[in-house]
Steps between C-alpha positions, in 0.01 A plus 500: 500500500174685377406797735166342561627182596800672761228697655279130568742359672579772705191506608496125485824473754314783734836559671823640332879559708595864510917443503718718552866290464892595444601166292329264280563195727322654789184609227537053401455495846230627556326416120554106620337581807189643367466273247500195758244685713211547154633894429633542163496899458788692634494861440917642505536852647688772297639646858755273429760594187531159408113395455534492184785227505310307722114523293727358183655257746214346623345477161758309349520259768101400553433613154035456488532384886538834687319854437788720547359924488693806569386664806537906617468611140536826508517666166466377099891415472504286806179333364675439147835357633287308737329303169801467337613279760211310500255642754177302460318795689570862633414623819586890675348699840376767287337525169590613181408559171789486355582092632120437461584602111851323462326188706190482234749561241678162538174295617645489851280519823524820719422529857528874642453629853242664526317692845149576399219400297554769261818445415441117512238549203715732311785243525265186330438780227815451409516175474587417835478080600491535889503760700744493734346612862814654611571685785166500621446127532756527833244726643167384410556140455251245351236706502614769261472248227120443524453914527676500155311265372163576611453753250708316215519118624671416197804721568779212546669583858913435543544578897860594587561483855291452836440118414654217702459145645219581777262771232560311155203343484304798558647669223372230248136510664499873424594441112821571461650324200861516576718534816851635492704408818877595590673311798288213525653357158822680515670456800647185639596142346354373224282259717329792720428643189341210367311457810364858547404462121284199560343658763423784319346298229311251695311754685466688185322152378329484775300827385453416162350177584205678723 
């Protein structure tokens, strides 16, 4: 898949799994219930030793169906071994230049972490596809995505934590484009994820319809 076209749907979806997992059955778990709920991106974090195992996993088994990106990419050789697997997209808490240049090197999106403006703008200079509003979007919330973008509205917004069932929708109105949530479509069966991720993307709907 063309960069372009992984960084529309992301967008598209609006919502993407952050999984952290210990065995490929639990990630097909999870990637079924997801999928039954409308969320097809699933980013797999590199705090596990085994992500890589389970990105190439999950690819192979829902080949096109299923975004599958590396998550807490922390330097150029996790970013590379990341891609080999199959990664569809790269996300990390911190920026670097040195991913942002391996990521642009293969064509494949990059999301860093970023904490202010600044460093937000230097990060789309190199080549950056979202910005990834991480830590700061547990402490400011929604609102921290319409400061960031009042100055540059077309800087594309991935928030990473401080969004749930009760605030999602508030999120959305404030223009973020995508949402990254842990527990609510990671932990339990696969029906309660399913559920949560319907949810989720109804009242996500429910936004974009206004």
């Amino acid at each position: 898949m063309k960069k372009n076209e992984t960084v529309t749907r992301i967008a598209r979806t609006g919502l993407m799994a952050i999984v952290r997992v210990e065995t490929k059955e639990r990630a097909y778990e999870i990637a079924d219930g997801c999928l039954a709920g409308g969320i097809d991106v699933i980013e797999i974090s590199y705090t596990n030793n085994n992500a890589g195992e389970i990105i190439n996993c999950l690819k192979q088994k829902y080949l096109g169906r299923l975004l599958v990106g590396a998550g807490t990419v922390l330097d150029s050789e996790t970013a590379r071994s990341a891609i080999l697997k199959g990664a569809d997209f790269i996300i990390a808490p911190t920026f670097s230049k040195k991913v942002a240049k391996m990521s642009n090197r293969y064509q494949v999106p990059y999301a860093p972490g970023c904490t202010s403006f600044t460093e937000a703008v230097e990060a789309l200079e190199y080549g950056a596809s979202f910005i990834k509003a991480f830590p700061i979007s547990n402490f400011y919330g929604s609102q921290l995505v319409k400061v960031f973008k009042t100055p540059m509205p077309e800087m594309p917004i991935l928030a990473s934590g401080g969004a749930n069932l009760e605030n999602i929708q508030e999120w959305f109105e404030s223009g973020v484009d995508c949402v990254g949530l842990g527990g609510l479509l990671t932990r339990g069966t696969t029906e309660e994820i399913t559920r949560n991720a319907k949810l989720l993307h109804e009242k996500m709907k429910l936004v974009q319809k206004v």
